[in-house]
C-alpha positions, 0 to 999 in steps of 0.5 A: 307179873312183867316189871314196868318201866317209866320214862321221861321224855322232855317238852322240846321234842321237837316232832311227833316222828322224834318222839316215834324213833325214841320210844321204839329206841327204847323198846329195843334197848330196853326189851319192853312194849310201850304201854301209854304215854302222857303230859307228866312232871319230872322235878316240877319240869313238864315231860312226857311219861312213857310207860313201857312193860318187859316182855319176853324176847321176840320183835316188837315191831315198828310204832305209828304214831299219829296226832288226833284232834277228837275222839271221832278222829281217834276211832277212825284212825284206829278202824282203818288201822284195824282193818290193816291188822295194826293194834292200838298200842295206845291212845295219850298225851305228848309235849312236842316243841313244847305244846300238848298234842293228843296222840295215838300209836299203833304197831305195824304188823 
């Protein structure tokens, strides 16, 4: 079974492209695919959690994140991605510049 990996990134990020360039940071350095993200609490503190798990080598490739407002909002955005042969990574939650955002990510092929 891959080993899980959590992550805490704080309230203030200030963009959703920041928060982007972090989790594929991590990725990277941390030789795991992100898993989900959501609004979570770190010492009382709220923080975005990212959950990543270890794979075996190999690239991962670039994330794409996107804010959605509804659920219809969020199957369109993932049919057009899918039709670009891009997978849902996943579908979540993030604190960017300090407000809760839906968010969805997908991994460019």
């Amino acid at each position: 079974m891959a080993v899980q990996i959590q992550r805490a990134y704080a309230k203030k990020m200030s963009s959703l492209t920041a928060l982007e360039l972090t989790c594929e940071e991590d990725e990277a350095n941390l030789t795991a695919k992100l898993l989900s993200l959501q609004l979570a609490k770190d010492d009382s503190a709220d923080v975005t959690g990212a959950v990543y798990e270890e794979v075996d080598g190999g690239k991962l490739g670039h994330l794409i994140f996107e804010e959605f407002t509804t659920d219809v909002d969020a199957g369109s955005r993932e049919a057009i991605h899918k039709t670009k042969g891009e997978p849902l990574v996943c579908k979540g939650q993030a604190y960017i510049s300090g407000q809760a955002t839906n968010v969805i990510v997908f991994r460019e092929k």
